[in-house]
PLY file of the C-alpha trace (Angstrom):
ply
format ascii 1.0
element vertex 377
property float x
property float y
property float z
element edge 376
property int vertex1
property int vertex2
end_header
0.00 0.00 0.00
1.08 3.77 -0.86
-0.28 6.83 1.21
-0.88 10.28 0.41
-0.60 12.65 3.55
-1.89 16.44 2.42
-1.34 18.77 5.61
-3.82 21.17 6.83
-2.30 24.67 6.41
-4.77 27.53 5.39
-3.97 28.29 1.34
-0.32 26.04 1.66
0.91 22.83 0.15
2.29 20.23 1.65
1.89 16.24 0.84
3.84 13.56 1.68
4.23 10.73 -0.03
4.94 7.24 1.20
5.61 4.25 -0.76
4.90 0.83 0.07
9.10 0.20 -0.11
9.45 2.72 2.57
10.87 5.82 0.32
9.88 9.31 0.89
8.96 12.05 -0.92
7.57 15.62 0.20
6.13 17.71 -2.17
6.68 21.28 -0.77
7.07 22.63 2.33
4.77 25.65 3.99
5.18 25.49 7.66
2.58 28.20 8.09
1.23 27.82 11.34
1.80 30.98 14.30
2.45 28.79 17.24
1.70 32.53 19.29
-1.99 32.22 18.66
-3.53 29.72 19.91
-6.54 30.19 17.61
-4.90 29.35 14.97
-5.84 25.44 13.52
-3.16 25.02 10.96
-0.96 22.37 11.87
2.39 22.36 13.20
4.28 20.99 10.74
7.89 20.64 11.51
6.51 18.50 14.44
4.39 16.14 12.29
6.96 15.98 9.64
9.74 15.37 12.18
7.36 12.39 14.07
6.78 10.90 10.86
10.42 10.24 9.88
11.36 9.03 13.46
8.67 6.09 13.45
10.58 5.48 9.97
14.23 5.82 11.81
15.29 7.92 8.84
16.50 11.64 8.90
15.89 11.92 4.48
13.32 11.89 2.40
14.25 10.29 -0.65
12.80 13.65 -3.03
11.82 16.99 -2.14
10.36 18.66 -4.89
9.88 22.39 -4.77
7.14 22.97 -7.23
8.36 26.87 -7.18
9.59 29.43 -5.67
6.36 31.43 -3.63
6.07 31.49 0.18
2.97 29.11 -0.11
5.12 26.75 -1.20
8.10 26.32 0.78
7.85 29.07 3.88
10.04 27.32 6.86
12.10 24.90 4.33
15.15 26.51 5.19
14.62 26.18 9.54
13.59 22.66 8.66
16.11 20.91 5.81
19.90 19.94 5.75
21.08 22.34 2.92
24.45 22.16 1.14
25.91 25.29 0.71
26.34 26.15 3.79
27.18 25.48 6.90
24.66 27.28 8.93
22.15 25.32 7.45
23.47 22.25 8.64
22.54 21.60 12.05
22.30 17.95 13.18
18.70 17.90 13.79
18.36 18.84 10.07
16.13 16.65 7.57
18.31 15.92 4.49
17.38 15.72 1.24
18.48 13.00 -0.77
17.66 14.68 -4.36
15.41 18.15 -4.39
13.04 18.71 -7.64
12.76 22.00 -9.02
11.68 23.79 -12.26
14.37 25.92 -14.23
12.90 28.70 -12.88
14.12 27.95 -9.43
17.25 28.38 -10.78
17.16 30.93 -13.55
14.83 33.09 -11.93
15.84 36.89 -11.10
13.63 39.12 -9.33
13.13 36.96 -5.65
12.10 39.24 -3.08
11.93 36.97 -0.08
15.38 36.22 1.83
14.02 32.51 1.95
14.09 31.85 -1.53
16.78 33.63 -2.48
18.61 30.77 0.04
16.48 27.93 -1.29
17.59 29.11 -5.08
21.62 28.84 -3.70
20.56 25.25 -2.80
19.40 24.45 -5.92
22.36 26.22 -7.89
24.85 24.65 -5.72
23.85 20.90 -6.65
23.40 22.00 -10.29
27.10 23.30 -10.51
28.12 20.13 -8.24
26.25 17.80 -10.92
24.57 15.93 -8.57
21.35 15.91 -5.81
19.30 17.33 -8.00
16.72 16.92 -10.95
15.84 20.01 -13.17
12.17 19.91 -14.99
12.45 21.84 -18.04
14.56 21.99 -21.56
17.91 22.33 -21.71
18.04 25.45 -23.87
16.11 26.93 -20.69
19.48 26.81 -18.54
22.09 27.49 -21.49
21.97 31.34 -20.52
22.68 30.55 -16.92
25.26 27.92 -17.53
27.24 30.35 -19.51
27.26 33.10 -17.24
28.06 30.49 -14.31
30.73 28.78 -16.10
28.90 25.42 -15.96
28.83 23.01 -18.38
25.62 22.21 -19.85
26.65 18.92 -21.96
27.83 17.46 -18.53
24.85 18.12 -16.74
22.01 16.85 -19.28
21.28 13.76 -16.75
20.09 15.45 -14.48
17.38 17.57 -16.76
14.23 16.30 -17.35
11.36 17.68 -20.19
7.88 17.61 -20.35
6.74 14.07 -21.79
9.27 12.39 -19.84
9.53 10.24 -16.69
11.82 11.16 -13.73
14.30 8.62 -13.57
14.03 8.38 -9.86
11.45 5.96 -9.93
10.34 3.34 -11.64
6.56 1.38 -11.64
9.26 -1.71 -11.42
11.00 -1.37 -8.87
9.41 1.46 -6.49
5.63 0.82 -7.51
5.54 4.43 -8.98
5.96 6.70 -11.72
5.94 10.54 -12.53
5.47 11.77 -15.75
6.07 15.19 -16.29
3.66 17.80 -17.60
5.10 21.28 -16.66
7.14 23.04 -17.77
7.00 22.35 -20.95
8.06 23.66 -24.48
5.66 25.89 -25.24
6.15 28.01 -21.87
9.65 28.06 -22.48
10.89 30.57 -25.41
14.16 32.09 -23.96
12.53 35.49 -24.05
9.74 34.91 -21.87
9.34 36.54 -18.56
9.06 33.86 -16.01
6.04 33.52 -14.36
6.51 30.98 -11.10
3.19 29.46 -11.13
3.23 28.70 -14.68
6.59 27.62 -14.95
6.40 25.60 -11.88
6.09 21.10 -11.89
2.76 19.65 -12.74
3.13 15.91 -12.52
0.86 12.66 -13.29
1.76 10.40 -10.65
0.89 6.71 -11.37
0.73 3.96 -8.80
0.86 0.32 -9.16
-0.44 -1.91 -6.35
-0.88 -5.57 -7.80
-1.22 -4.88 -11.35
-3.77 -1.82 -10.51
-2.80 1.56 -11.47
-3.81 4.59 -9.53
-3.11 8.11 -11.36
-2.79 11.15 -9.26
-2.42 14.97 -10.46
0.01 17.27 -8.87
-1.19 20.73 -10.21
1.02 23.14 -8.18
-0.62 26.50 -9.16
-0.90 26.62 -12.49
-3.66 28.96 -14.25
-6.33 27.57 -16.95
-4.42 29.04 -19.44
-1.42 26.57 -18.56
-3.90 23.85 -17.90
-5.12 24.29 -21.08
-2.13 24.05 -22.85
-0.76 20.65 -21.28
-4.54 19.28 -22.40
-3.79 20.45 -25.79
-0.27 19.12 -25.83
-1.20 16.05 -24.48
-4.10 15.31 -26.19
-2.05 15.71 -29.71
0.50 13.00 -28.49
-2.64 10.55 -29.67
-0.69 7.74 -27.25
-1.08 10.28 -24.28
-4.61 10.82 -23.14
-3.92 8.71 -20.28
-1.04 10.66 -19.29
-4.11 12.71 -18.11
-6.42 10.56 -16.04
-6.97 10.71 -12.42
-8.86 9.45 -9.88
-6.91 11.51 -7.27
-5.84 15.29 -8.03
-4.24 18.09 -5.82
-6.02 21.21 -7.51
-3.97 24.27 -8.67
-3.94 27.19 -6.32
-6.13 26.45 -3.65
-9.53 25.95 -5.21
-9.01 29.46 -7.42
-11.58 29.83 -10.44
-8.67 30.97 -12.39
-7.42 27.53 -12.30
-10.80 27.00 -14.43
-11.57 29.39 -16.45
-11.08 33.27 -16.61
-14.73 34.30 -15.13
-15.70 33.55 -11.63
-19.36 32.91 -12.03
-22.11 33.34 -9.61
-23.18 30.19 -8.26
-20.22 28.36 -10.00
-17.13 28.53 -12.30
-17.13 27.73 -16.36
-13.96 26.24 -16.67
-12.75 26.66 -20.71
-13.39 23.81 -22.81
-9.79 22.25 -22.12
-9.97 21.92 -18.51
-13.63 20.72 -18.83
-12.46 18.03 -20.71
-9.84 17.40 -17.90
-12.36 17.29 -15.12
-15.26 15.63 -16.70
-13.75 13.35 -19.05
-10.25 12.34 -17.38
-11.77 11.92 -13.75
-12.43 8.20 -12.92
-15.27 6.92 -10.84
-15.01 7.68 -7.24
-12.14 10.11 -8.09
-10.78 11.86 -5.03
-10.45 15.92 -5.10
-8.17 17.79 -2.74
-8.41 21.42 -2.02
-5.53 22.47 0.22
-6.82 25.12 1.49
-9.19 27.12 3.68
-12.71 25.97 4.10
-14.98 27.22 1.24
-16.55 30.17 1.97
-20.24 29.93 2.41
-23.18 32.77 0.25
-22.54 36.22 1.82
-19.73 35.98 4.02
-16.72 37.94 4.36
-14.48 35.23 2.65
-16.79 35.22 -0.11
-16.14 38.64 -0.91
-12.39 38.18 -0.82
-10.45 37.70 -4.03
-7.93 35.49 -2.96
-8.94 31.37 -3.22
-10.79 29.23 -2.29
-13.22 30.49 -4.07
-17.11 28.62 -3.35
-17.91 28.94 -7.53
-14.78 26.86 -8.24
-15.30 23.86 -5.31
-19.15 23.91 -6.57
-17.78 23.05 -9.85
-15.98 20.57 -9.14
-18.37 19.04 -6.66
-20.90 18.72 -9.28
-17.92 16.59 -10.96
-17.54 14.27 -8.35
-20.78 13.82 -7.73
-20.93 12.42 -11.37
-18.42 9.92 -9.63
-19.36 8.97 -7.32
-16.30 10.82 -5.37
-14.97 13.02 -2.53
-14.05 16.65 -2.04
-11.83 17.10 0.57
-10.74 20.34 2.12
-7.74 20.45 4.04
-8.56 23.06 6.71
-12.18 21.00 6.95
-10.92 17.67 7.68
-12.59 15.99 9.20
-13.88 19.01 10.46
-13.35 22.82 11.05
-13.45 22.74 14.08
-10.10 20.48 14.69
-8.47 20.16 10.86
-6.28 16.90 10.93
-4.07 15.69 8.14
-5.65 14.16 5.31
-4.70 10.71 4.26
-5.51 8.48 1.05
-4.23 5.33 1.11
-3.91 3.71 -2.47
-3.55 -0.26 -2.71
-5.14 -2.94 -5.02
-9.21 -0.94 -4.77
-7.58 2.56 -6.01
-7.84 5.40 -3.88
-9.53 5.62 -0.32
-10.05 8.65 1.54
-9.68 8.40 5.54
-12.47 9.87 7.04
-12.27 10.47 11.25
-15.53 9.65 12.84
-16.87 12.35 14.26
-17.80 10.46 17.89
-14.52 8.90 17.94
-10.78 8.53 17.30
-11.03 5.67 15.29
-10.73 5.71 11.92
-13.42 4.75 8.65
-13.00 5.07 4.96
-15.16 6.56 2.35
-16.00 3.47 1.04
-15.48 -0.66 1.97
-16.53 -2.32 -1.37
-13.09 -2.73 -3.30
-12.96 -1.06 -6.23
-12.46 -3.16 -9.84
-8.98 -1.70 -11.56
0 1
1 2
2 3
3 4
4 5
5 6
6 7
7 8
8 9
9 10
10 11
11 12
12 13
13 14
14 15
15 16
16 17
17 18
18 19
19 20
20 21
21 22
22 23
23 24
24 25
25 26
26 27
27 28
28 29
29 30
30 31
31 32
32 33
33 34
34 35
35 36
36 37
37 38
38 39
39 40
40 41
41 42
42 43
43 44
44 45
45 46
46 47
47 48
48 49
49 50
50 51
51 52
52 53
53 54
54 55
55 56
56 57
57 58
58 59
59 60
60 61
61 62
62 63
63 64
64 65
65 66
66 67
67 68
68 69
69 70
70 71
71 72
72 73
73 74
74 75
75 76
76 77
77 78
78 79
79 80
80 81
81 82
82 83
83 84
84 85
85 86
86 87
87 88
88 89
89 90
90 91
91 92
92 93
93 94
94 95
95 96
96 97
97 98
98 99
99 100
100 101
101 102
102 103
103 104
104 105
105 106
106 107
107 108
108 109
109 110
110 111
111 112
112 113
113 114
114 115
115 116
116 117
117 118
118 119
119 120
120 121
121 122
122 123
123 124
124 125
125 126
126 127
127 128
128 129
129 130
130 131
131 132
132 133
133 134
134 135
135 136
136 137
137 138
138 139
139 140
140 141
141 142
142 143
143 144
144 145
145 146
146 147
147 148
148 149
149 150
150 151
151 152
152 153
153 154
154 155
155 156
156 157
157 158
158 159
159 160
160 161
161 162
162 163
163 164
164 165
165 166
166 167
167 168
168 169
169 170
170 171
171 172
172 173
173 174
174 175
175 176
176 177
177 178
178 179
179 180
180 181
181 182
182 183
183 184
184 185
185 186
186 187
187 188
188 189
189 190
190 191
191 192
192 193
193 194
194 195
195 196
196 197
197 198
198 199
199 200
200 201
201 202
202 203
203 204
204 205
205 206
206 207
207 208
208 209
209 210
210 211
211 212
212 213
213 214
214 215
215 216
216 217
217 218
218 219
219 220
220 221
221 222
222 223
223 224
224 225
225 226
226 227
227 228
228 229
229 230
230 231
231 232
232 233
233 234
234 235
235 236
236 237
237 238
238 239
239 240
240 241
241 242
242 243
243 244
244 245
245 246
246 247
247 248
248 249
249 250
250 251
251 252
252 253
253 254
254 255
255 256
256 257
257 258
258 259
259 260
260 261
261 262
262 263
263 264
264 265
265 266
266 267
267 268
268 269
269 270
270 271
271 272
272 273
273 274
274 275
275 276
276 277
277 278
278 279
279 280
280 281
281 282
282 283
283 284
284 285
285 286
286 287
287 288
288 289
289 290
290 291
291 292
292 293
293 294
294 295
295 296
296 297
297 298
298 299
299 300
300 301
301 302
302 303
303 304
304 305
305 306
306 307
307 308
308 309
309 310
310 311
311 312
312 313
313 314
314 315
315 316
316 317
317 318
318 319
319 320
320 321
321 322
322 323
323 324
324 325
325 326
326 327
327 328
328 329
329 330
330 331
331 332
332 333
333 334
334 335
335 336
336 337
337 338
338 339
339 340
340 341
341 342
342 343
343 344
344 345
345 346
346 347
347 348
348 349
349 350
350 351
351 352
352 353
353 354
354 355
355 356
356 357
357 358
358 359
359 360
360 361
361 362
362 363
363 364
364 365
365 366
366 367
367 368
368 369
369 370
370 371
371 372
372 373
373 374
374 375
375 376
């Protein structure tokens, strides 16, 4: 069996992953919690994170894969992981990182305001020039620029980039019970001249599990907009071997439940999404799909959330609600689960039925799952 751990942290990522061999990985890092009020209900995450990897006797996750460079994404990272270049950073209580995933962008990116990144892009540079610990997503003509001006050569460093339509080599269906094909960046978001945009340049992954010949695809969407979504549909869908490269019956949505993941009106009872990203919902989801919002709970008619621009947004999560409910499936809420009240982390565990969501009863500690019938592959 696999498992799928998303952390409740407000409008912050965090999942980790946790393979039936006993590898790791940890996509993103927002440690977002204010342990001064005592209010707040995001978890603490260090703590959990830290707890987790001691029942495992380990100190490493296998990957850590920065999707991209915004707070949401990887606030605490540097308090929390073992980091290379430099010493201060290297504490022995420190989680290491075995390899780190990161878009070009982490590393050819410019304008970083925060102190944090700006540390967490060093990282990244410093096991690119060192040629090893690391795996790039994007084409190689992406980093020439940068390798020139950083005397690095970028012949000698072509293992460890990897392009849209390919699999990261770390692991295989084979040996590890898992795949992840990459979707973003890709090609078309990657002329030389563009400005780079972090959520659109940042990794959006299929992952595919295999559990006793059963395969179990789940989306990684990071916090890319429809127009990006869009795109990898169209891309994909022209590869005519790829459609499947698309399929899900669990996905992480992009940006916390935004309507501009969908579409580029908000709607008032519920989000359009283009035709693209429809097609991605309603015709790529699989029966009893799973839906994860990492987010906030979804605002409610009239309230003061509602009238806030930033996600979730309650026209997006009634879209895709009416999607699941097509399939029979869930839509889980980070901050809501199992309830708002006390938000614990999420878990789906994936074996030979697919995908089950871990529900807490509400009367009790003990744990029940969405469903009990297995489910036919």
């Amino acid at each position: 069996m696999h498992k799928l751990t998303f952390y409740p942290l407000g409008n912050a990522d965090c999942c980790l992953i946790d393979l039936r061999g006993g590898k790791k990985i940890l996509f993103d890092y927002a440690n977002t919690r204010d342990p001064s009020d005592e209010g707040d209900l995001r978890c603490d995450l260090p703590a959990l994170i830290r707890e987790d990897l001691e029942s495992a006797d380990r100190d490493y996750f296998d990957v850590v894969a920065l999707t991209h460079l915004d707070e949401d994404h990887y606030k605490g990272a540097t308090e929390l992981f073992w980091l290379e270049h430099a010493r201060k950073y290297q504490d022995q209580d420190r989680i290491k990182i075995t390899t780190l995933w990161v878009p070009a962008a982490v590393i050819t990116e410019t304008s970083l305001d925060k102190h944090e990144a700006r540390v967490l892009q060093k990282e990244a540079r410093h096991r690119f020039k060192a040629g090893s610990g690391i795996r790039v997503f994007s084409r190689p003509d992406r980093l020439s620029k940068w390798c020139e001006d950083n005397g690095v050569s970028l012949d000698d460093r072509r293992d460890l980039i990897t392009g849209a339509g390919q699999l990261a080599p770390e692991f295989t269906l084979g040996r590890d019970g898992v795949q992840f094909f990459v979707h973003s960046p890709f090609a078309k978001r990657l002329n030389a001249d563009e400005v780079e945009d972090r959520n659109d340049d940042a990794i959006v992954m299929q992952a595919t599990f295999l559990v006793q010949r059963v395969r179990t695809r789940v989306l990684f969407l990071s916090d890319v907009s429809h127009e990006v979504l869009s795109d990898i549909v169209e891309v994909t869908r022209d590869k005519k071997s790829r459609p499947e490269c698309l399929a899900w019956e669990v996905a992480k949505l992009a940006h916390h439940c935004s309507y501009l993941s969908l579409g580029p009106e908000k709607g008032e009872d519920k989000t359009q999404p283009v035709e693209n990203v429809g097609w991605l919902w309603e015709d790529q989801g699989q029966e009893h799909g799973i839906i994860v919002s990492t987010s906030k709970p979804i605002p409610t008619v009239g309230s003061d959330e509602d009238q806030d621009d930033n996600p979730p947004h309650r026209q997006a999560a009634s879209y895709y609600r009416g999607v699941l409910k097509d399939l029979d499936g869930d839509f889980a809420v980070t901050m809501e689960h199992p309830r708002k009240s006390t938000p614990k982390p999420l878990v789906i565990e994936i074996d030979a039925s697919k995908a089950t969501l871990k529900k807490t009863a509400l009367t009790a500690s003990v744990a029940a799952t969405s469903q009990s019938a297995p489910r036919a592959g």
